[in-house]
N, C-alpha and C positions, 0 to 999 in steps of 0.2 A: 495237552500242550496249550501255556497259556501265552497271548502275546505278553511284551515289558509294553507298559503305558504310553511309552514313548517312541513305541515301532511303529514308523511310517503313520504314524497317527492312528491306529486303526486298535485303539484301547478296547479292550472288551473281546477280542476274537481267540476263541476257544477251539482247540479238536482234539480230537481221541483218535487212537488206531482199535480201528472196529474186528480186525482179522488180520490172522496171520495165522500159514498151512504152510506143509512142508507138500509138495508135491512130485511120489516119484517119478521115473522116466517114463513110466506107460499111465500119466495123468492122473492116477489117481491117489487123495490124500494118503500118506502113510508116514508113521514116524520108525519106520525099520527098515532101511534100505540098502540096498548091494554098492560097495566101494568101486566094485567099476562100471556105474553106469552114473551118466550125472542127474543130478534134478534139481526143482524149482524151489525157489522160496518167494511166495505170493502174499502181499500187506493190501491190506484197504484199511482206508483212514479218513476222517472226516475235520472240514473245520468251517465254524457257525459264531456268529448270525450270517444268513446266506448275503446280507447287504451291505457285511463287513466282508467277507470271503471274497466278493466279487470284485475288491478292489489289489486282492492279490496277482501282482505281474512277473514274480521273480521265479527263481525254481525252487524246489525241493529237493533235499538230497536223502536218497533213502540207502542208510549202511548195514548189511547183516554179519552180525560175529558169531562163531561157533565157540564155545567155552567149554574146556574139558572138563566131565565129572569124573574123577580119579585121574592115573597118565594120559600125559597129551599134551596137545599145542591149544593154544586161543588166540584164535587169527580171526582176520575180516575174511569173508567167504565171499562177497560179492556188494558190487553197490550199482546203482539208479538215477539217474537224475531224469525227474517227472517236472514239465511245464506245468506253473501253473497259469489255471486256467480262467479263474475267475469263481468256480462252482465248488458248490460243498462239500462233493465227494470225490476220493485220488486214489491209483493204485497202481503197483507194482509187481514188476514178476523178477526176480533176481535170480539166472540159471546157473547154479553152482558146476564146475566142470567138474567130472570121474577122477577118482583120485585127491583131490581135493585135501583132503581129510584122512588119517589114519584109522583103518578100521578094528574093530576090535578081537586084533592081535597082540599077545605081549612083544611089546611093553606098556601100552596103551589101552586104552578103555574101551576107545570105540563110542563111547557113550557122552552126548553132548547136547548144553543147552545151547539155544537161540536166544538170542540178543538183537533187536532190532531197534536202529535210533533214524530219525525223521530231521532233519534240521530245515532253515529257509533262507536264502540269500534272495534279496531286492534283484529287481531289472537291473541295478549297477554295480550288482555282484558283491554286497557288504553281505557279510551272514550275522542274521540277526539274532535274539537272543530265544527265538522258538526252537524249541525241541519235544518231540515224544518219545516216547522209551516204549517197549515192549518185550520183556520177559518167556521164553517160552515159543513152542517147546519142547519139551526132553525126547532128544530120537538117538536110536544105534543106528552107527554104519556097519556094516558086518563085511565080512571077505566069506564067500559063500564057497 
């Protein structure tokens, strides 16, 4: 995520999304999980130099989409909004509810990427032209 030169003055400030997990309902990682119970989708993200970062005041808005691989829907699954705080490092836990998603029963797949975008609005709520993307990744919902 790169800032535009002309955001908030703050030329030069860079971040990446460091991680992103799917986490099921009994906490831990997995990308194969049961349609009726819900789980997490957790980002960590970073943005640098820490004496550009520290001048950020606005939020963050953090979106996750599920994208069908074969039948299926492609929907938003859950979103975030994370204060920022001034520091280099931010995260998220976005808990998707049961049911959610079509598991994989005909007509559907079951089977679905992650898609996670990061954006930034100022203290007086313009959204500016930062974004990160994160790909990934690939999990089935099953109906057990």
């Amino acid at each position: 995520m790169t800032a535009d030169p002309n955001f908030d003055g703050l030329a030069g400030l860079e971040g990446s999304v460091t991680a992103v997990a799917i986490i099921d309902h009994d906490g831990n990682p997995n990308r194969v999980l049961d349609d009726e119970f819900p789980f997490d989708v957790t980002i960590n993200w970073t943005v640098e130099p820490p004496a550009t970062a520290v001048l950020l005041d606005g939020n963050w808005t953090v979106k996750a989409y599920a994208e069908s691989m074969g039948p299926g829907p492609e929907v938003l699954i859950g979103s975030k909004v994370v204060p920022a705080n001034g520091g280099p490092a931010y995260a998220a836990k976005i808990t998707v509810p049961a049911n959610t998603l079509p598991p994989d029963k005909a007509p559907d797949s079951g089977v679905y990427k992650l898609v996670v975008v990061i954006t930034y609005r100022t203290a007086l709520n313009v959204l500016t032209e930062m974004a990160a993307f994160s790909e990934g990744p690939t999990f089935l919902l099953r109906e057990p």
